[in-house]
N, C-alpha and C positions, 0 to 999 in steps of 0.2 A: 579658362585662362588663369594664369596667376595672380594671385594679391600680392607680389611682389612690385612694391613703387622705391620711386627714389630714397623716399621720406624714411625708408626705415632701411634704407642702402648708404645711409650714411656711415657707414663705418666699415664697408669692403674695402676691399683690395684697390679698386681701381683709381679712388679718384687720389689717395698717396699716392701711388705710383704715378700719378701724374705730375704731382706735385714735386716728386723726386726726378723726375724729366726737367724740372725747371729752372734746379739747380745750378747753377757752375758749377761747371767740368775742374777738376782735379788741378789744372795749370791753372784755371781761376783763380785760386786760392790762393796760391801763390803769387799773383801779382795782387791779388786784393791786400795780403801780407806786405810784401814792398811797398805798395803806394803809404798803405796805413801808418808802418813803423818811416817813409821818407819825409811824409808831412809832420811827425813828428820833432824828427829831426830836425827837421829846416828850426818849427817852431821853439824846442829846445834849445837850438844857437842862437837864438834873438832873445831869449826870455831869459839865459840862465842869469846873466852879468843882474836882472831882478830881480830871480830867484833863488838861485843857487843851483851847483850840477843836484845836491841829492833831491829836492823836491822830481827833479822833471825825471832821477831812474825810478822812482816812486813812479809816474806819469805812464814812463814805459812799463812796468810792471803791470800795470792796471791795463795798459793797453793787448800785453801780451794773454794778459786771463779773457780779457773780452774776445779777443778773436779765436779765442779756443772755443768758444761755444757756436763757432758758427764755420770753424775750419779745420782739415784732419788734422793728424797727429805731426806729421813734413811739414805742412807751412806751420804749426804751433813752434816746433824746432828751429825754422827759419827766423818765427818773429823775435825766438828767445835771442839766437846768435845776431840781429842783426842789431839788436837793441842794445843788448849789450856793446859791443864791439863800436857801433855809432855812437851810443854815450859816451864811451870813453875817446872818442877820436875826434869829435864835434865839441862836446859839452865839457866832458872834464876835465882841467885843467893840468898841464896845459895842452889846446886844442890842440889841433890838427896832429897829431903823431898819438901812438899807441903806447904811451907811457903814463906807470903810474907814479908816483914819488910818495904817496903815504901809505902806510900800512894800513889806517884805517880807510883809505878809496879800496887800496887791493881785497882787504876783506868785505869790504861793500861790495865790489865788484863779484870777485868769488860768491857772496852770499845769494845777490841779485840773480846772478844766471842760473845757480841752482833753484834758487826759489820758481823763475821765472820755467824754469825744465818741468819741477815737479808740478806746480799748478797746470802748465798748461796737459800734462799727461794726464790728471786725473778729471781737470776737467775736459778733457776728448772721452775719457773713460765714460765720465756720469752719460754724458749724450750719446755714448755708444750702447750703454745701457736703457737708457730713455730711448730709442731709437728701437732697438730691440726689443724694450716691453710693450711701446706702439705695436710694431709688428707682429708680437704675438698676440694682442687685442685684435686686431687686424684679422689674425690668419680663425682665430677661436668665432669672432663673429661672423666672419663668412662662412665656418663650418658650420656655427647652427644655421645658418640661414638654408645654405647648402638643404642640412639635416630637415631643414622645416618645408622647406618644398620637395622633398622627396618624399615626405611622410604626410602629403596632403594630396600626393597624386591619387586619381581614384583608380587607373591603370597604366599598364606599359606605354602607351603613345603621351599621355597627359605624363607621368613622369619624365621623358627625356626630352618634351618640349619645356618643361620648365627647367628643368638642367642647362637646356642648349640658351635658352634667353639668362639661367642666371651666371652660366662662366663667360659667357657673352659681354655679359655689364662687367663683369668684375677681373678679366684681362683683357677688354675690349679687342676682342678677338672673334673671327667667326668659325661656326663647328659643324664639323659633318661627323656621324656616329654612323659607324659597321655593328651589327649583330652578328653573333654566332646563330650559324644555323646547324649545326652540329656539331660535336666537341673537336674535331678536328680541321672546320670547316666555316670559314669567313663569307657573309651573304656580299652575293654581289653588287648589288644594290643597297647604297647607304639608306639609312632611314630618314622619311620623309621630315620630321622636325628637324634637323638640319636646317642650316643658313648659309653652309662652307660650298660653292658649284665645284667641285674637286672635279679637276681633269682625270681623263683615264687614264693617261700615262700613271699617277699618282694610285690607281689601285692596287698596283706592287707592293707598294712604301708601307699600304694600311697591311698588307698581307704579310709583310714582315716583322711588324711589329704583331700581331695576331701569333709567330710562328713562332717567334724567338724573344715575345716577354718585354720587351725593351721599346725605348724611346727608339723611334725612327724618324728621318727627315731632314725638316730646317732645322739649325742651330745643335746639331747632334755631326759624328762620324758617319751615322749609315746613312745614305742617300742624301746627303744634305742639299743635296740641289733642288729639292721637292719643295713647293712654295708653303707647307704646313708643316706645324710638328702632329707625329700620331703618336698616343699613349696607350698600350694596352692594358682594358678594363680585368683585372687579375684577382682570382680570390683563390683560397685553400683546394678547389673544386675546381680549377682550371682557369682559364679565359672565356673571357663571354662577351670580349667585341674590344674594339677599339672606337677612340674619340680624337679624333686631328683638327687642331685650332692654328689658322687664320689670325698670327697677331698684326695689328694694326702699324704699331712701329718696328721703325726697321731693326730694331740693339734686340742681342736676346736677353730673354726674362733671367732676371736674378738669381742668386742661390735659393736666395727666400722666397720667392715667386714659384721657381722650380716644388718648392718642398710641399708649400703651397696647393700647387698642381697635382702632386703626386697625391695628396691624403683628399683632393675632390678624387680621382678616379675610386681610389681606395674607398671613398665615401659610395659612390656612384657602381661602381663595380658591387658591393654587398646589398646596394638594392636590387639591382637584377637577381642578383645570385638568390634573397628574399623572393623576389619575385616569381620565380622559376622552381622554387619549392614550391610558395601558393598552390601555383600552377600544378605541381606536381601531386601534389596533397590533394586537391578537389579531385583530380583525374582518380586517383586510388579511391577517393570517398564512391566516386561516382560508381570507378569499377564494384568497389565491393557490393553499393547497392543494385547493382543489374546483377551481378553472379548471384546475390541473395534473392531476387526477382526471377532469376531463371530457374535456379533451384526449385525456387515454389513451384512455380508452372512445370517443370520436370516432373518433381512431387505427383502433380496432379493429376497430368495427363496418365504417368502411371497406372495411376489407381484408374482413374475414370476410362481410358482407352481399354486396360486391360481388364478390369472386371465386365465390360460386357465379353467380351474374348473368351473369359473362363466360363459365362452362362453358354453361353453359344455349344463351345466345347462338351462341357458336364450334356446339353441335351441332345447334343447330336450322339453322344454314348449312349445316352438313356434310348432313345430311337436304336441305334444301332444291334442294343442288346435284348429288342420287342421281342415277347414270344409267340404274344398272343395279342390280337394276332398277328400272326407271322408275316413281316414286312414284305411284297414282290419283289423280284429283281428287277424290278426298273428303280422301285424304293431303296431299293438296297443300295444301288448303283450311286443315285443321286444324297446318302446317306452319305458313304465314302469319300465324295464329289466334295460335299460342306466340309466333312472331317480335315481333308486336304487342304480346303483353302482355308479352313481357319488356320492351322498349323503353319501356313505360309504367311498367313496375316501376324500373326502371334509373331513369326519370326522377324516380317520386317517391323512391327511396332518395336521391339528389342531392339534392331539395328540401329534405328533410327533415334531411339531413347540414348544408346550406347554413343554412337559418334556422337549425338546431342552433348554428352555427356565431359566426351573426352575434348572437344574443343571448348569449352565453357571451363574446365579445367579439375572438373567435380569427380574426377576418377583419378584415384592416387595407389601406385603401386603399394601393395605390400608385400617388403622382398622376405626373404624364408630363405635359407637351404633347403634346396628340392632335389630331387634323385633327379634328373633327367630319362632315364628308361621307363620310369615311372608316368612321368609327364607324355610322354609319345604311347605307350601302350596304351593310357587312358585316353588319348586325341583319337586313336587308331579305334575305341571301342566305341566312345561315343558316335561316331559318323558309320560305324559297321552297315546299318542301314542303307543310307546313301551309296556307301562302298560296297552294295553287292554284286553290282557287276563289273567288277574291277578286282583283279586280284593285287593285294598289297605286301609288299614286301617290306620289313623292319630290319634295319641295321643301325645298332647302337654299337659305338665302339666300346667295349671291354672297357673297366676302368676311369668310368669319366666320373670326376669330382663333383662332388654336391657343390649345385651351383643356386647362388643367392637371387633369387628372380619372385613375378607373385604366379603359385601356380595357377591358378584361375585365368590369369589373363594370358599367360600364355595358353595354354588348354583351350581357350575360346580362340586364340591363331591360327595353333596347329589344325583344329577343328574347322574352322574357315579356310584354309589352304586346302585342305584334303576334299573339301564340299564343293569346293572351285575345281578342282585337278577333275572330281565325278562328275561335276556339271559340265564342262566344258569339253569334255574328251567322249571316243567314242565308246558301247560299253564293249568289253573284257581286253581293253586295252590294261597295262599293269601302270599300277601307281608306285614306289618308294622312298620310304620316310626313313633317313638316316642322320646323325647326331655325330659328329667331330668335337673334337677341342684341343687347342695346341697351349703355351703359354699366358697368352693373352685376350683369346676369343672362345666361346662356344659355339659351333655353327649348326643350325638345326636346318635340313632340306628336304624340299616334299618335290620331287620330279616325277612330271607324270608322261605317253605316251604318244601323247594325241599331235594335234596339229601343230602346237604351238600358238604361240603371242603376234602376232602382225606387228610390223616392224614399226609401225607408226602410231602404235598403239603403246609400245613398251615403257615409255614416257610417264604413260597418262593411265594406267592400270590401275595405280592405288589410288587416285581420284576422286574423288566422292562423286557419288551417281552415274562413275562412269563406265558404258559400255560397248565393247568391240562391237566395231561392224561387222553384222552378219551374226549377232550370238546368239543365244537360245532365245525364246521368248521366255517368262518368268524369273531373269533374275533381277536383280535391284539394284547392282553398282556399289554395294554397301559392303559387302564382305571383305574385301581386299584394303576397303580404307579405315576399318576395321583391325583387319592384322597390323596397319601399319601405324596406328593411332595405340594398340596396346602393346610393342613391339618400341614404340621413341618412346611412350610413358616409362619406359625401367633403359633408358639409354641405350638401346640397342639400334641395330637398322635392318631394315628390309628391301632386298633387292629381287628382280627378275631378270633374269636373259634363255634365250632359248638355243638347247640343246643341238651340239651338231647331227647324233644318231635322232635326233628328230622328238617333239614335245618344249616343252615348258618347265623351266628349273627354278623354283619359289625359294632364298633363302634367307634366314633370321640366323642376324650375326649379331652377339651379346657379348660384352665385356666382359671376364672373368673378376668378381670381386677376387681380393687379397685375402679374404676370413675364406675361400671356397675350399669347402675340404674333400680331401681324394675318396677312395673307397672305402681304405683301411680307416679312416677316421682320423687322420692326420692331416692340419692345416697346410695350406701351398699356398 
């Protein structure tokens, strides 16, 4: 809870603004004016014939500076005109009529109402000035307080429950606060520190002031029929909610109230905004230490999964290459047998190191101008293997621009599309791998002749781990999400659909960079 008490809320907002509720109204003053300068009068026409008229304009004079400290600048003007004009028509000889007969009354008189003009103007001035420096004592102490309970919240609930109790006290008003749940989007639910039960018709009002920045509601143009005003919480970095306060009386809040209002949101709006970097800053700290933690373990597994892989390998050669003595073919057989499934093992530890890789984010293109024909002849020689019961056909179109890509990572694509097209298809069906580019794309495609993609599968292809029904036994799901994980790393895309003459059409569609230069060696 807050350590915010009365005892040191002596000096907000609220309990002056109370005290200016209690005031006479504006017509007050003006009959407080008349009553003051009549009883005057009266007393001046009994007293002068003992005194004389000039003591009692003295009397009036004195009376017109006192009511200026306690009335605006209109009744200061009234008590000057009425004093004067009733001196001379009650007291000054002779009475009752508006006449002067000496020069020196006429210059008394002229002096008196001038004097009587300027004192009361400047003293309305001093008290508008005193009035004023109150208010900014006023508006400066409620910001640090404001400042001091926002800077001892220990998080986001504890701060906007002591917000909502201290504008509470200090426009005796009640508050319901909307968060942003996304930069374009107002939570539905107002936050539970709240004291304002806002009807739902009223969830509009907050949504507009959230949309368009501004004062909405009571005491405003937009929706004023709404029983609150909403203010949106605003910094440099957007909106981050709204706060609608429930004032107690019925009059709206002042200019100075208003301004008031506006440098708490302003105040309250940069602690969220504080708050949501926090927020955001731990998340990155955190990310960085788990991608530095995956790394390791990446690292490790590495070495450790694959150096038994490589002993394995090295002695299933060493066996394979026995002379003496010379290994049986059943030995031989079951040599073979290990050789294979290491190299199968080998490859899915890769795959699975590799996607590890690319969704933790630890695989970074490196682009290069690459020949394209280049890139596909080497895709087409590394899988030769694979590809021997498949005849391959190569078409590179003539003339294609050295294009900025990493060739590695494509090369490990093409190489996985082509291993999928052999694996998947029946053998001495034909595969072909042909390379387009127009203005703005390179298009690289591996169409192979087989059965094709199931229709319900084309979805879900590049997947990880996933595999059609009915596929071969031995593969691992991994190849295809593979191509498409090194394929988005250099901004490119990867699609399938399948062939009307029948098969599976695999293409990688890449961006042509602006530096991609043609054949001749001339930038485009």
């Amino acid at each position: 809870m807050s350590d915010f008490s009365p005892a040191n809320d002596g000096l907000s907002a609220e309990p002056r603004r109370g005290r200016r509720r209690r005031e006479l109204p504006a017509w007050g003053h003006y009959l407080l004016v008349i009553g003051v300068i009549a009883v005057l009068t009266v007393a001046g026409f009994f007293c002068a014939p003992l005194i004389g008229p000039h003591p009692a304009a003295l009397v009036f004079l004195l009376a017109v500076v006192v009511l200026a400290l306690f009335v605006g600048r209109g009744p200061t003007f009234l008590a000057a005109a009425m004093s004067a004009l009733l001196w001379d028509y009650f007291i000054l000889p002779p009475v009752f009529a508006f006449s002067i007969t000496h020069f020196e009354d006429a210059m008394l008189f002229a002096t008196y109402f001038a004097v009587a003009l300027v004192l009361g103007e400047l003293t309305t001035r001093i008290r508008e000035q005193e009035r004023a420096r109150e208010q900014g004592e006023e508006r400066a102490t409620a910001l640090y307080l404001l400042a001091r309970e926002l800077s001892g919240a220990a998080d986001l609930d504890q701060m906007l429950l002591r917000v909502v109790q201290h504008l509470g006290r200090v426009f005796d008003a009640r508050i319901v606060v909307f968060l942003a749940e996304a930069p374009y989007r107002l939570a539905h639910q107002p936050h539970p520190a709240g004291t304002y039960a806002m009807p739902e018709p009223e969830r509009r009002v907050a949504q507009q002031a959230f949309d368009y920045g501004q004062r909405t509601g009571r005491f405003t143009r937009n929706l004023p029929d709404a029983g609150a005003l909403y203010l949106p919480l605003t910094t440099a970095s957007g909106t981050l909610g709204v706060m609608g306060l429930w004032f107690s009386a019925p009059e709206p809040p002042g200019s100075q109230q208003l301004a008031l209002l506006d440098a708490f949101m302003r105040q309250v709006a940069l602690a969220l905004d504080r708050h949501r970097l926090g927020r955001e800053s731990e998340q990155a700290r955190v990310l960085a230490e788990s991608e530095r933690l995956s790394k390791t373990i990446l690292n490790s597994m590495s070495h450790e999964i694959r150096t038994p892989i490589a002993a394995i390998q090295s002695a299933v050669g060493n066996l394979a290459e026995l002379r003496e003595p010379a290994l049986s073919g059943a030995q031989q057989s079951m040599v073979a047998e290990i050789q294979e499934a290491t190299e199968r093992l080998n490859g899915l530890v890769g795959k699975v190191l590799e996607i590890t890789r690319l969704e933790t984010g630890h695989v970074k293109p490196r682009l290069n101008l690459c020949d394209v024909a280049d890139l596909v002849h080497v895709a087409v020689k590394e899988t030769r293997k694979q590809m021997a019961g498949h005849p391959v056909t190569v078409d590179v179109a003539p003339g294609l621009p050295l294009v900025k890509l990493d060739f590695v990572m494509m090369q490990q694509a093409l190489t996985n599309l082509l291993s999928n097209a052999a694996f998947h298809t029946p053998p001495g069906t034909s595969v072909q791998v042909s390379a387009r580019a127009d203005d703005k794309y390179l298009d690289l495609t591996v169409a192979d002749s087989g059965p094709g993609v199931d229709a319900a599968s084309l979805p879900r292809v590049f997947d990880k781990f996933y595999r059609a029904p009915g596929a071969r036994a031995g593969g691992t799901g991994l190849g295809l999400s593979l191509v498409k994980g090194f394929v988005e790393a250099q901004g490119g895309q990867v699609s399938v659909k399948n062939r009307t003459e029948g098969g599976a059409l695999f293409t990688i569609r890449l961006p042509l960079s602006k530096t991609s230069v043609d054949a001749t060696g001339t930038t485009v």
